[in-house]
PASEBA-1860 file (N, C-alpha, C; in nm, 3 decimals):
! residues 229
1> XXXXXXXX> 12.441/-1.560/3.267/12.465/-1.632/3.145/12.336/-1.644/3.063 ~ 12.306/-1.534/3.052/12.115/-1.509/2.920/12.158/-1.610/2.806 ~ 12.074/-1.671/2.769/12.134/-1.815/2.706/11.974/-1.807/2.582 ~ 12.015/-1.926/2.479/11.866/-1.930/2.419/11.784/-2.086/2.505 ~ 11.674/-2.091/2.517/11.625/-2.224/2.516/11.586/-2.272/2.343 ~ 11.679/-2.446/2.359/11.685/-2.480/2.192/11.571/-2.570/2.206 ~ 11.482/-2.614/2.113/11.422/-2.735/2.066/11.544/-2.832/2.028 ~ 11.508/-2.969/2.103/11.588/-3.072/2.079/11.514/-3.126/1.937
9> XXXXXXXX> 11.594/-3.225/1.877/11.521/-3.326/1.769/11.428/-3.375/1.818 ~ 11.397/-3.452/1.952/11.330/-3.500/1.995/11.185/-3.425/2.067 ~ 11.199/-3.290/2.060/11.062/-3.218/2.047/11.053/-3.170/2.177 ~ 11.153/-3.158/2.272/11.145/-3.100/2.416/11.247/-2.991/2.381 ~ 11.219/-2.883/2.474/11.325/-2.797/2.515/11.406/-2.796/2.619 ~ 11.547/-2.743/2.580/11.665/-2.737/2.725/11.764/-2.598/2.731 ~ 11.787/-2.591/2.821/11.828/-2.426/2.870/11.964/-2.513/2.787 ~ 11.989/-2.376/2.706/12.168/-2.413/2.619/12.276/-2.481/2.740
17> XXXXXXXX> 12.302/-2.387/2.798/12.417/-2.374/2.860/12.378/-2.496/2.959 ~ 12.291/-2.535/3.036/12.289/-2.616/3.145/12.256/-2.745/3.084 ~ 12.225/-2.780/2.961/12.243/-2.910/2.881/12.365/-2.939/2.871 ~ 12.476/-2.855/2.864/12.606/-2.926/2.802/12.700/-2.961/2.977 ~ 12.632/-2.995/3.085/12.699/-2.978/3.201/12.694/-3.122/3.226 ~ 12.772/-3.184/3.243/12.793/-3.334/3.249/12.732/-3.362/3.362 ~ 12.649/-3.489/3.337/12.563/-3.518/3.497/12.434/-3.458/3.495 ~ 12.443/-3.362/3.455/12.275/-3.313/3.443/12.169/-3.329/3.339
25> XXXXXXXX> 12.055/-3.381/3.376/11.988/-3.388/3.262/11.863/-3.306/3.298 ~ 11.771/-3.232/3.149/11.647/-3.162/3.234/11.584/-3.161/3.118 ~ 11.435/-3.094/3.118/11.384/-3.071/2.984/11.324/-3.017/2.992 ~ 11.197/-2.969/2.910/11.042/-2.869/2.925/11.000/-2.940/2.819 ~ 10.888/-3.000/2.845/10.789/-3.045/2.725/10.717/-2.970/2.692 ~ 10.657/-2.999/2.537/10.578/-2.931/2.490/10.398/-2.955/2.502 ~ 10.324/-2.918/2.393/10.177/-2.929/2.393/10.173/-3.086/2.314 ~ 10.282/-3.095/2.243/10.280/-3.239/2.146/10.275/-3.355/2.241
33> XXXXXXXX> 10.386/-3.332/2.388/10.359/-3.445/2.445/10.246/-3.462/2.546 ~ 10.189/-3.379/2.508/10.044/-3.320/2.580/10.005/-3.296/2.753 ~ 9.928/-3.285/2.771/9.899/-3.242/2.932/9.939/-3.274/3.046 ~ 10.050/-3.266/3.143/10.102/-3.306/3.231/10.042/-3.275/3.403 ~ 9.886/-3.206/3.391/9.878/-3.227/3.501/9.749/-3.262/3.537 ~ 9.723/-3.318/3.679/9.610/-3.462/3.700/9.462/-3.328/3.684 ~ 9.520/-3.198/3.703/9.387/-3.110/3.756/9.316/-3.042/3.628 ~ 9.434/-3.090/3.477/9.326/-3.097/3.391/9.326/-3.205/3.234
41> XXXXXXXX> 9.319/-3.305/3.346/9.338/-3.441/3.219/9.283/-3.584/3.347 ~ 9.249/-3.689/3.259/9.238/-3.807/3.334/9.398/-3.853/3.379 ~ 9.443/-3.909/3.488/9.550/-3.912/3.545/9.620/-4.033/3.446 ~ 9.489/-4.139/3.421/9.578/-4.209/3.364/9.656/-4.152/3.223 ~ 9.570/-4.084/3.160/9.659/-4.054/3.036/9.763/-3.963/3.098 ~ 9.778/-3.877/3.154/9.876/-3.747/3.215/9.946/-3.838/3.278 ~ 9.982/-3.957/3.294/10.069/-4.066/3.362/10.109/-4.111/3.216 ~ 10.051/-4.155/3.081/10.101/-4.144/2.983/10.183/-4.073/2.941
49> XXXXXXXX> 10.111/-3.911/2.967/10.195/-3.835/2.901/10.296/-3.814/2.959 ~ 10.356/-3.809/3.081/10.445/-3.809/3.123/10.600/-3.916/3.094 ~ 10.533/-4.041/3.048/10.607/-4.140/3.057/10.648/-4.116/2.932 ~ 10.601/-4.071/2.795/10.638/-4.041/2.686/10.781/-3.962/2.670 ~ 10.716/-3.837/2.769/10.803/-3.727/2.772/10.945/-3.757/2.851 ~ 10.946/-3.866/2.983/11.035/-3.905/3.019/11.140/-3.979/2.933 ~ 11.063/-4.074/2.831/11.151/-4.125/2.791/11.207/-4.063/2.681 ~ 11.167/-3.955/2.617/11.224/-3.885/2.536/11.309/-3.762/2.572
57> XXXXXXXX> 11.343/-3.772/2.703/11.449/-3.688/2.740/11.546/-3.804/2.808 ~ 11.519/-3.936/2.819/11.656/-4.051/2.808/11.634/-4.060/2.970 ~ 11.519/-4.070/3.056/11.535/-4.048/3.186/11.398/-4.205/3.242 ~ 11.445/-4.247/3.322/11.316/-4.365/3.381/11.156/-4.278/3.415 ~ 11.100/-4.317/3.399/10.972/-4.246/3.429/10.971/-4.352/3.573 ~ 11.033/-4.436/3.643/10.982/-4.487/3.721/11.054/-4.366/3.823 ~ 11.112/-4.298/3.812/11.207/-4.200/3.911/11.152/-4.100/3.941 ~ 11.021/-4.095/3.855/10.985/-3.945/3.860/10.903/-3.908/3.984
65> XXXXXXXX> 10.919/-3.781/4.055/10.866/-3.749/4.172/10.816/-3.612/4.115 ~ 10.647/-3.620/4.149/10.583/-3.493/4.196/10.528/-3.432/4.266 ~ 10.440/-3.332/4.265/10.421/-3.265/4.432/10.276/-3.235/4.382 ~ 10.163/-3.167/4.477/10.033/-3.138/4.439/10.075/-2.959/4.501 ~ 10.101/-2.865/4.382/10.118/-2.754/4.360/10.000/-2.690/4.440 ~ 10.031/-2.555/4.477/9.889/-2.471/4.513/9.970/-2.324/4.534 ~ 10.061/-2.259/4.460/10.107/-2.147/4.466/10.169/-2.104/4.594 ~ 10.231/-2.197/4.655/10.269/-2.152/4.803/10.436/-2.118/4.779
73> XXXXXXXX> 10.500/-2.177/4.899/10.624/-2.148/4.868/10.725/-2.291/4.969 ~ 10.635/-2.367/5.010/10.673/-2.514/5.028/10.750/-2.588/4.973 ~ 10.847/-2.670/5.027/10.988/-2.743/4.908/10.978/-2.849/4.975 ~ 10.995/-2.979/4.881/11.007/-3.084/4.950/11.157/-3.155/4.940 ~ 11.240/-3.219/5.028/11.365/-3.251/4.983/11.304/-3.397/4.958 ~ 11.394/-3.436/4.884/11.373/-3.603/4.825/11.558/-3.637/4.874 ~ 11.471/-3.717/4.968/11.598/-3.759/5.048/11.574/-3.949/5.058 ~ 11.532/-4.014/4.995/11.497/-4.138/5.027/11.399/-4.172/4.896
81> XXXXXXXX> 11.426/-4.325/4.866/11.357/-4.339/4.757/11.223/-4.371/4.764 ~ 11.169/-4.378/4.919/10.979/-4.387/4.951/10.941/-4.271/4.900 ~ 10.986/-4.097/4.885/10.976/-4.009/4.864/10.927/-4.031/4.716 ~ 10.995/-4.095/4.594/10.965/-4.113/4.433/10.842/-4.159/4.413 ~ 10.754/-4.078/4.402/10.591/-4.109/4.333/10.518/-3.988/4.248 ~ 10.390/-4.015/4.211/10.344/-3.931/4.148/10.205/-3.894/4.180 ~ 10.173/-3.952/4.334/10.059/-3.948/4.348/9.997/-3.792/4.388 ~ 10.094/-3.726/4.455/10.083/-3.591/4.458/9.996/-3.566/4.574
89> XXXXXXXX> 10.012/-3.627/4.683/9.944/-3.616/4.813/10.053/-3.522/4.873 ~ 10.167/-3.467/4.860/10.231/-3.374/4.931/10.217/-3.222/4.842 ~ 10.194/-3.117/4.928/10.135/-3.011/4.861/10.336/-2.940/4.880 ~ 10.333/-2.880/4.739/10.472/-2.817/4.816/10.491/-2.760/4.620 ~ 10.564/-2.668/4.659/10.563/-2.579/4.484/10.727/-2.603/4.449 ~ 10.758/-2.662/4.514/10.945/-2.706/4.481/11.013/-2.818/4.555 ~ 11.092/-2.871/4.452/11.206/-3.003/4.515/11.286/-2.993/4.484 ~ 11.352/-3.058/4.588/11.537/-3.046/4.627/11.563/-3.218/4.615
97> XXXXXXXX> 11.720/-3.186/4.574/11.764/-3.378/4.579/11.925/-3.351/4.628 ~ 11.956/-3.469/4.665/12.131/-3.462/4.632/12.106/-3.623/4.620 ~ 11.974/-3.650/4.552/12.047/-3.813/4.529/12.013/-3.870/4.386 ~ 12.134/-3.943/4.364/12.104/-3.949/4.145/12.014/-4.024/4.105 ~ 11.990/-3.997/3.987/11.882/-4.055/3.927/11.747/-4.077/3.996 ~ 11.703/-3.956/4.074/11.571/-3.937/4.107/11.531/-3.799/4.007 ~ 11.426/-3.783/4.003/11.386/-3.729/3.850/11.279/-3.621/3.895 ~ 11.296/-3.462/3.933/11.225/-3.378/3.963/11.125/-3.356/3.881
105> XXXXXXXX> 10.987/-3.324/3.915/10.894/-3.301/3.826/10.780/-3.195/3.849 ~ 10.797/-3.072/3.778/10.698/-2.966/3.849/10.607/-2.950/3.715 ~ 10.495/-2.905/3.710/10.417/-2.861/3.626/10.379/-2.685/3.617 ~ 10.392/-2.657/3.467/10.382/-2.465/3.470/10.290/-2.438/3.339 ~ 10.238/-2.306/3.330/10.161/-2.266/3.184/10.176/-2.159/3.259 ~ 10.274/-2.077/3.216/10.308/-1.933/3.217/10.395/-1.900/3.364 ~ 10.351/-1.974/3.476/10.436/-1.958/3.582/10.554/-2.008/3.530 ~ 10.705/-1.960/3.642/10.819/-1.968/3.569/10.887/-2.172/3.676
113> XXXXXXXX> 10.930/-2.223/3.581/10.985/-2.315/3.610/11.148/-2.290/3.621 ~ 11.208/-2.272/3.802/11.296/-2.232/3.830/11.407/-2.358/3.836 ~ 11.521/-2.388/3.784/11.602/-2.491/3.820/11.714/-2.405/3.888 ~ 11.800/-2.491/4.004/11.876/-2.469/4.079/11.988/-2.600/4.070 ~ 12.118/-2.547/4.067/12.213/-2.640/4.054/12.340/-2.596/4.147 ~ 12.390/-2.663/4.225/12.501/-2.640/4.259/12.654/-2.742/4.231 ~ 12.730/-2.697/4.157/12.815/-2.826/4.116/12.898/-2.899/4.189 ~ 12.919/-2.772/4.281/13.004/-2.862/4.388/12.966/-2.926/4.485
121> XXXXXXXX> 12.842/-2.904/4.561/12.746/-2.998/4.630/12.674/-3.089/4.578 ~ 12.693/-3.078/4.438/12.595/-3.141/4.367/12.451/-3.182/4.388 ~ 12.322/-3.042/4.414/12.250/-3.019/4.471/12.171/-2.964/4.374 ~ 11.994/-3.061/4.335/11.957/-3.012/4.213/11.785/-2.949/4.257 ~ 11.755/-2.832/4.288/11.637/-2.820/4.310/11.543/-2.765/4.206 ~ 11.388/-2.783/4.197/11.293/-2.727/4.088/11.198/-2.655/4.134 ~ 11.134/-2.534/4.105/11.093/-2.492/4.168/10.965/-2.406/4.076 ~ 10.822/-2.416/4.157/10.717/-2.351/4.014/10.744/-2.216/4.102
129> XXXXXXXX> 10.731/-2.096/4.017/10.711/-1.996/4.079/10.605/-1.885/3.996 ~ 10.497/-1.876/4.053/10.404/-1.797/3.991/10.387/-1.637/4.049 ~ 10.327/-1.562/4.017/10.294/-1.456/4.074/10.281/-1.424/4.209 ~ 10.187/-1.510/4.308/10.178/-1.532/4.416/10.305/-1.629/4.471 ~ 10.377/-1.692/4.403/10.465/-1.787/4.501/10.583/-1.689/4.473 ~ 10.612/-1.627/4.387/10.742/-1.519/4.348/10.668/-1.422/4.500 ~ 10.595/-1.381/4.484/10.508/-1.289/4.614/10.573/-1.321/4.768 ~ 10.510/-1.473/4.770/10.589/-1.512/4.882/10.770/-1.553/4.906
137> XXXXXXXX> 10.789/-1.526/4.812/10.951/-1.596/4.785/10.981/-1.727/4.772 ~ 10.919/-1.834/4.710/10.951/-1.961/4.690/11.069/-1.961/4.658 ~ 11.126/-1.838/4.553/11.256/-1.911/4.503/11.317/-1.854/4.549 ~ 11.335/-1.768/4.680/11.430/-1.722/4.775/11.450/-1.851/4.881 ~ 11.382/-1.927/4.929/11.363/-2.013/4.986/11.431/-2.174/4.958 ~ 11.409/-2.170/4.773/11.519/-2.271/4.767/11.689/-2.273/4.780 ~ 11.725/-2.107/4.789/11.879/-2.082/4.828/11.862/-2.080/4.949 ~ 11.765/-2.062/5.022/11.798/-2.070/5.199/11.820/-2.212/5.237
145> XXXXXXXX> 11.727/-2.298/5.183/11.711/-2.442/5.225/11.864/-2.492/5.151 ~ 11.886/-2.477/5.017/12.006/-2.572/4.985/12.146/-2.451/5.108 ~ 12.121/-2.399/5.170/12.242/-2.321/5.249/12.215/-2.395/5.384 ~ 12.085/-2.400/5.414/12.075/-2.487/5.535/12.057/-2.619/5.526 ~ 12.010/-2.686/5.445/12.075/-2.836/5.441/12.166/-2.865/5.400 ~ 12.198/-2.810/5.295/12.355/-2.919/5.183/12.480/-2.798/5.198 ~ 12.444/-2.697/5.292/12.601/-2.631/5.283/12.602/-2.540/5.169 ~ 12.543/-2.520/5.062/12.569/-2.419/4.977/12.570/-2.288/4.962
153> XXXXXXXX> 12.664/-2.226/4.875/12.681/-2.089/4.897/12.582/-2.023/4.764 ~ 12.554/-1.911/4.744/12.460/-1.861/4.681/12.560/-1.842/4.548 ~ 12.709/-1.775/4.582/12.752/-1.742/4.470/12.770/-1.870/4.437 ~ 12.815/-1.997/4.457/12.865/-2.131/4.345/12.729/-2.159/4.289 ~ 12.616/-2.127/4.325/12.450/-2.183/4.283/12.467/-2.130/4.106 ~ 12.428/-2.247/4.004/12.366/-2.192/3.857/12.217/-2.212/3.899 ~ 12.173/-2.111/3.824/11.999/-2.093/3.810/11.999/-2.122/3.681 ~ 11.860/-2.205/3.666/11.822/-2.177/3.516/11.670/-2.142/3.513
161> XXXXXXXX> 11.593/-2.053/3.408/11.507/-1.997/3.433/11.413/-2.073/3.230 ~ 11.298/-2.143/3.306/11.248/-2.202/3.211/11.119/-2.138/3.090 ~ 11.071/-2.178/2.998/10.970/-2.072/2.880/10.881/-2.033/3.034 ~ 10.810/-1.913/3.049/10.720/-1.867/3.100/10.643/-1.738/3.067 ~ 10.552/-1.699/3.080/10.442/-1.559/3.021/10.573/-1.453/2.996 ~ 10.581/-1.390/2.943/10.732/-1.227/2.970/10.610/-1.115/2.976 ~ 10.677/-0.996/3.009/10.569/-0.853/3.130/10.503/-0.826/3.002 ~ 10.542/-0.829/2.865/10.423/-0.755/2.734/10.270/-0.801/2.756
169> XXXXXXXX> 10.280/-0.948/2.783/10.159/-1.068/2.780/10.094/-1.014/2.899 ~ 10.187/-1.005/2.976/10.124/-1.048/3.134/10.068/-0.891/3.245 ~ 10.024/-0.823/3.140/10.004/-0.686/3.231/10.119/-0.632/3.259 ~ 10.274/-0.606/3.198/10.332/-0.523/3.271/10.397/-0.621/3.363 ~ 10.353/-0.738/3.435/10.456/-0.829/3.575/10.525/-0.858/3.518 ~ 10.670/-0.852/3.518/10.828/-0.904/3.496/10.818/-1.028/3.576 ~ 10.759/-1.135/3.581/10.879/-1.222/3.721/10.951/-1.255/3.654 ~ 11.012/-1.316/3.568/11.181/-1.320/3.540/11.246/-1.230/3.582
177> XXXXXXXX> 11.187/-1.084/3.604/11.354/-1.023/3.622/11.281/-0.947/3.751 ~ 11.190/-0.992/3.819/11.114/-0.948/3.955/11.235/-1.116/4.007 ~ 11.262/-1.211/3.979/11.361/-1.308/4.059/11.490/-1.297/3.982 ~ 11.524/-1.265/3.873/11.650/-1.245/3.899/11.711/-1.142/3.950 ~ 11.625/-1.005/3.995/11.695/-0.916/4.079/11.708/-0.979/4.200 ~ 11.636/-1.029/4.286/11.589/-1.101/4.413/11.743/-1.156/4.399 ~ 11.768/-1.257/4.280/11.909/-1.389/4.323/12.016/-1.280/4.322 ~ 12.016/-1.176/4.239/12.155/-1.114/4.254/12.152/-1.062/4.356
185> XXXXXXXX> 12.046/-1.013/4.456/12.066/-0.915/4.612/12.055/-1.067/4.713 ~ 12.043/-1.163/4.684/12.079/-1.263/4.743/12.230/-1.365/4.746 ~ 12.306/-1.273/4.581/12.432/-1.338/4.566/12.462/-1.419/4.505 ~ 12.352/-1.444/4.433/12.409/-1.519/4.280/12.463/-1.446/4.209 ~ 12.547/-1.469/4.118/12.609/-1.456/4.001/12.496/-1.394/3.875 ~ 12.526/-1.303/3.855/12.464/-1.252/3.695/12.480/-1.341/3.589 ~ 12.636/-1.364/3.621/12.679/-1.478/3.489/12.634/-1.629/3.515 ~ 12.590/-1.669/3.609/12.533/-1.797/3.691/12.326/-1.783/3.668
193> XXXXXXXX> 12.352/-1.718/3.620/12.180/-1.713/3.582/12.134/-1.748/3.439 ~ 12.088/-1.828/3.417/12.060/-1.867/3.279/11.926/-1.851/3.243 ~ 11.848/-1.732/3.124/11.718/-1.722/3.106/11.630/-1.765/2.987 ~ 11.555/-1.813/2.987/11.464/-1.872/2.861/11.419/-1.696/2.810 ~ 11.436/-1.738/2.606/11.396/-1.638/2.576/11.239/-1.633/2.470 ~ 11.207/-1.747/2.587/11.043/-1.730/2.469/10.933/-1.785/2.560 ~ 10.856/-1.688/2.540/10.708/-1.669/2.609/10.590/-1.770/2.579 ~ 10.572/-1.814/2.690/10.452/-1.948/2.697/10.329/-1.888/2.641
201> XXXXXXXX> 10.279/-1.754/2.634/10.186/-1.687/2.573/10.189/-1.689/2.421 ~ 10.276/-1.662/2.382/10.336/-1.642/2.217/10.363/-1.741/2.161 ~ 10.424/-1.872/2.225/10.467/-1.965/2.162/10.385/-2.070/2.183 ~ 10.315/-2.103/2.062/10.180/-2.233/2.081/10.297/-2.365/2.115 ~ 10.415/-2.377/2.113/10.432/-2.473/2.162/10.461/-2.521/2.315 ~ 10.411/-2.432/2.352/10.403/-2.416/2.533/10.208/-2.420/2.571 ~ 10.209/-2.462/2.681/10.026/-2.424/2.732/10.058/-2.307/2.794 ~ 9.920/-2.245/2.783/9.955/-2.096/2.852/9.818/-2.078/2.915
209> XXXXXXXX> 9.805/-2.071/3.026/9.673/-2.042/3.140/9.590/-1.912/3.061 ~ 9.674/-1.824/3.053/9.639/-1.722/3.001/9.602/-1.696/2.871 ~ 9.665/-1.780/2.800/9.615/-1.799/2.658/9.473/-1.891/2.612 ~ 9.505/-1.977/2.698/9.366/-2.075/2.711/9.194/-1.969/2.779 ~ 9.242/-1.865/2.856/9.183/-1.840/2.934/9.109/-1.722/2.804 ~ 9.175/-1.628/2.736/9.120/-1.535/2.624/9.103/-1.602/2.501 ~ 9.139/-1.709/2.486/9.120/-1.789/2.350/9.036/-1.866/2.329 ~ 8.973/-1.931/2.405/8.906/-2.062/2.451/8.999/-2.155/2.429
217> XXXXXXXX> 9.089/-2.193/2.489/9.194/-2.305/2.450/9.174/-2.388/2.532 ~ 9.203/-2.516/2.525/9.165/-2.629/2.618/9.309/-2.608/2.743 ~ 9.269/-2.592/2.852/9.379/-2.572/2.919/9.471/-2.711/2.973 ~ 9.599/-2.684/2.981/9.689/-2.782/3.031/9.799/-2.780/3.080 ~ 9.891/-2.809/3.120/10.026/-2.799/3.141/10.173/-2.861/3.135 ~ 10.245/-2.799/3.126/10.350/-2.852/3.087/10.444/-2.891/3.203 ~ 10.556/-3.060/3.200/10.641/-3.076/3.260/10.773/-2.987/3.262 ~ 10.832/-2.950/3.333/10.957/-2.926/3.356/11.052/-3.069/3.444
225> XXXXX> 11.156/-3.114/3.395/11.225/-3.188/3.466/11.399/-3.167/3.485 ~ 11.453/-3.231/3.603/11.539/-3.194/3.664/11.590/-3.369/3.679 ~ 11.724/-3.347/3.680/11.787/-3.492/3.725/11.942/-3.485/3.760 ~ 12.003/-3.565/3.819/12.109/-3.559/3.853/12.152/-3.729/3.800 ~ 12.271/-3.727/3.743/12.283/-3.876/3.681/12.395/-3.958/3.777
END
């Protein structure tokens, strides 16, 4: 289901098709609501910015759970509400829930921000996947884990696939379609795949590692969020 990602009024983006799914809520912030991660901002403001961005996608910022990223392929399930913080002492590049109104939170600038939904388990995972974590299979790993914990089958799984670098920018690397071949030889649905069609490189309203990195741009990153209501 190749879909557009729209700008809301409210200045975040949402995959078309997986906004209009009752129960789900998600978003991608932009550079406006500024830097979302502790490794390049003072925490307290990136605890600002976050809370901004939460509430402008209609979600508690007190729900929000994140992880301390390092390109691996680690998932954490959020199974209990001691799990909801932001201190980021658990290292892990993806989260899983089946419980509502806890509020997934990964940070990306050009890596791809993977969402996972299943409707009938009602099973919502997020997942960063960069060069090296696509390498290792992170996001093969979140269809193994929601099959071995919550019962799910690969074909009922929607993917949604969030702004990230595309192969012109990035040397030639596809990972968008280096993981959506992966989900279809794993049994997702073609039509169950939903893809962002604009590049964190190209579009100043995204941070881009890579863009910061040839530009002199102040580097930063952006939230992706996930929720189940």
């Amino acid at each position: 289901m190749s879909s557009m990602l729209r700008k809301t009024k409210k200045g975040f983006y949402v995959l078309e098709k997986l906004s209009r799914i009752h129960g789900l809520v998600h978003g991608f912030s932009t550079v406006e609501f500024g830097n979302m991660s502790f490794v390049h901002g003072k925490k307290s403001k990136v605890l600002e910015n976050r809370v901004r961005f939460a509430q402008a996608v209609g979600i508690d910022p007190k729900r929000l759970v994140s992880v301390n990223q390092k390109h691996g392929k680690d998932i954490l399930i959020v199974n209990s509400g001691a799990l909801i913080n932001q201190s980021e002492k658990i290292i892990a590049d993806g989260l899983m829930t089946n419980q509502k109104n806890i509020v997934l939170l990964i940070k990306t600038a050009d890596c791809l921000p993977i969402l996972f939904f299943d409707p009938k388990k009602e099973i919502i995972g997020l997942v960063h996947a960069g060069r090296k974590g696509v390498s290792l299979g992170v996001h093969i790993k979140a269809i193994i884990k929601m099959r071995e914990n919550f019962g799910c089958y690969p074909e009922e799984i929607l993917i949604g696939i969030g702004p990230a670098i595309c192969d012109c920018c990035y040397d030639g690397i596809d990972l968008a379609g280096s993981v959506v071949s992966d989900f279809l030889k794993k049994g997702i649905k073609k039509e169950n795949i939903e893809e962002s069609n604009i590049c964190t490189f190209e579009n100043r309203d995204f941070y881009s590692h890579r863009r910061s990195k040839f530009k002199s741009e102040p580097e930063g990153r952006l939230a992706a969020i996930f929720s189940l209501k």
